[in-house]
N, C-alpha and C positions, 0 to 999 in steps of 0.2 A: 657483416659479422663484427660484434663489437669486440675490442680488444682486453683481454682478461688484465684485472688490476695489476698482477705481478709482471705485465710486460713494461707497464709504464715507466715509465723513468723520470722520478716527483722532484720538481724544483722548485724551492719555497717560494711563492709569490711577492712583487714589489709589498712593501708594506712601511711602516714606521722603522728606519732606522737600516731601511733596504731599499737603496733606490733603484726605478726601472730600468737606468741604464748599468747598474750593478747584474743585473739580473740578465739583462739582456747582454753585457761581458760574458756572463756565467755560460752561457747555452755558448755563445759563438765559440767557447773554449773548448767547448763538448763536443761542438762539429767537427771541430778543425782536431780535432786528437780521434778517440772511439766511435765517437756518435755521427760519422761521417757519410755512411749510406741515404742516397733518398731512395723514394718508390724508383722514380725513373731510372736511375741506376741499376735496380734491383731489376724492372725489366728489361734492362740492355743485357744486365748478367745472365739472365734465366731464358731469354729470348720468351717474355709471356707478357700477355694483358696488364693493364693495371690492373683491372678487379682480379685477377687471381692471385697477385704480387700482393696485392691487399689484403685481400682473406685468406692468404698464408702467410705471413708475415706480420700481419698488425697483432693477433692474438697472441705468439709465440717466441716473436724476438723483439727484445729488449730495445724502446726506441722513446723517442721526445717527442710528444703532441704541441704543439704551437695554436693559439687560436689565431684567427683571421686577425686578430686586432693589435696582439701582441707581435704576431710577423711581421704586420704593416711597420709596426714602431720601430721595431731591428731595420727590417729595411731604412726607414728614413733619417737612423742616424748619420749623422757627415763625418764619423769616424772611421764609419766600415772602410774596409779595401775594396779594392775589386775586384778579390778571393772571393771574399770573405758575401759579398754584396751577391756574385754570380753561385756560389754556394744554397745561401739563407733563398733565393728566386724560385729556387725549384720546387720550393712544396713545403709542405706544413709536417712532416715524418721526418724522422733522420733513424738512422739507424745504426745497432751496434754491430760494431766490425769483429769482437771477441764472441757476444752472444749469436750471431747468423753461424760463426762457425762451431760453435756450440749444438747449435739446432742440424743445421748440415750434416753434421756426424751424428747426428741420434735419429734423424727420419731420411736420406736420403741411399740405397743403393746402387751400385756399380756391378757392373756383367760382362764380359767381353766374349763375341762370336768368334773373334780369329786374331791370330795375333799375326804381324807381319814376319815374317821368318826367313833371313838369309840364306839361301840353299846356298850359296855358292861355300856355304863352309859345309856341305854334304856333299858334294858332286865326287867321281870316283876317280881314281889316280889317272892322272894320263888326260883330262879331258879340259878340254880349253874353258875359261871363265865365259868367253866368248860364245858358246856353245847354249846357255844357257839363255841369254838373249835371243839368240837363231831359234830357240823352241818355241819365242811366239807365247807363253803361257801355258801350252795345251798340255796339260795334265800326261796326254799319252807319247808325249816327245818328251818329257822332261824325267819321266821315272828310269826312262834306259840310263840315263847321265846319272845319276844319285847311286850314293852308298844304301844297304839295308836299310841303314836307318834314315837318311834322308827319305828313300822310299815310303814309310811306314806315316812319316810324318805325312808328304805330301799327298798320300793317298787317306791319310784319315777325312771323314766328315766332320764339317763344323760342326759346333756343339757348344753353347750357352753358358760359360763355368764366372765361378764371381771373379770377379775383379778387384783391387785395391780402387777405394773410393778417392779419384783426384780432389785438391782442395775445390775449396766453394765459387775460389776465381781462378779457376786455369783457363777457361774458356771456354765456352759452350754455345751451342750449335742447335736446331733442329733439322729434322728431314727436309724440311719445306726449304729451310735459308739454301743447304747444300742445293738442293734441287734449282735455284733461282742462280745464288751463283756460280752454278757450273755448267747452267744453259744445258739440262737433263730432261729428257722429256716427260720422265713419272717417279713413280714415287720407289718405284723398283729400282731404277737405275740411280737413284739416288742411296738407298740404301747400299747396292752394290757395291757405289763411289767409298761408303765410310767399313765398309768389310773388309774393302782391300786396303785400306789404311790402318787395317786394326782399331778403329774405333772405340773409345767405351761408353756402352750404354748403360745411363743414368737417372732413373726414377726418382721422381722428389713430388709427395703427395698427390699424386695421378697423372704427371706431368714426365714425359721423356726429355732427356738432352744428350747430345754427344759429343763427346771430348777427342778430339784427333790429337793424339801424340805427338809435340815437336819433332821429336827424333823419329823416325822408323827409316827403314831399309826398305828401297825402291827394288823391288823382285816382280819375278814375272805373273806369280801371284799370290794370293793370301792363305798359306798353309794353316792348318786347323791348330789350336793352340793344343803347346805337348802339355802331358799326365805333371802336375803341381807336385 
């Protein structure tokens, strides 16, 4: 997919009164400040291909094209660093760090099935914190311990409501990565894994991802998220 003229980002070419290593300053300043994203990054952020990192990103967000010739020429200055050197290596794309979060917030969605929820600030007078542990999870040992309204919560069904869209880099996940690093045997139990975590699930032009929240509250299990 070719990338629409207004994502380019045009810098005057070497010419009379502009020399290549002017120019090639110019770009390494642009890396090293906004223009800092490659592809590769982009797929370590989004856990995707490069061809789908590419034809969602090359059209839409604002980035610097290098050709093969001109890249070689950056690389083989003896000025670079070896920032600046391991940087310009990775690819002919860089991308803007203001316009991805631009685009993030204008096509991406957040949704969350459950949110993790402390009972122990529900449980009824008299009843040990400890108690709540000893339930094991089971839904039908845990409702005698709860207030009304702990009740109410932990017997709601989960249910799908939006969610506050985390930034573009908080960290993101797929079903398959959770499923590999937690030695899960399908894809059920994987999903399970980020339910009881409160996860939020994140759609970004056909593509899911899931954000585990640093913080949550280790409980016995993931009450359905209460009425907003």
């Amino acid at each position: 997919m070719a990338a629409q003229p207004d994502a380019l980002f045009r810098i005057a070419p070497p010419g009379k009164g502009r020399p290549a290593d002017a120019v090639a300053g110019e770009i390494l300043s642009l890396c090293r400040g906004d223009f800092s994203l490659t592809l590769t990054q982009l797929c370590r952020l989004f856990c995707c291909e490069r061809q789908w990192a590419a034809e969602t990103f090359l059209p839409a967000v604002r980035h610097i094209t290098l050709t093969s010739f001109f890249h070689r020429y950056i690389l083989e200055r003896p000025w670079l660093t070896a920032g600046d050197r391991a940087l310009m290596a990775q690819g002919l794309y860089f991308f803007s760090r203001a316009d991805l979060a631009r685009f993030w917030a204008e096509n991406a969605a957040a949704k969350r099935k459950t949110a993790v929820i402390d009972l122990a600030l529900y449980v009824r007078e008299g009843v040990a914190p400890a108690a709540l542990s000893a339930a094991g999870g089971r839904k039908q040992a845990l409702l005698p311990l709860l207030t009304e309204e702990g009740r109410r919560i932990a017997a709601a069904p989960p249910e799908w409501r939006p969610a506050a869209l985390p930034p573009w880099n908080a960290g993101y996940v797929s079903a398959a990565q959770i499923q590999r690093r937690q030695d899960l045997r399908s894809n059920t139990a994987a999903y399970r894994y980020l339910f009881d975590r409160g996860a939020i699930h994140v759609q970004l032009r056909g593509k899911v991802l899931w954000h585990i929240p640093d913080a949550f509250c280790r409980v016995p299990f993931a009450a359905a998220c209460p009425p907003v």
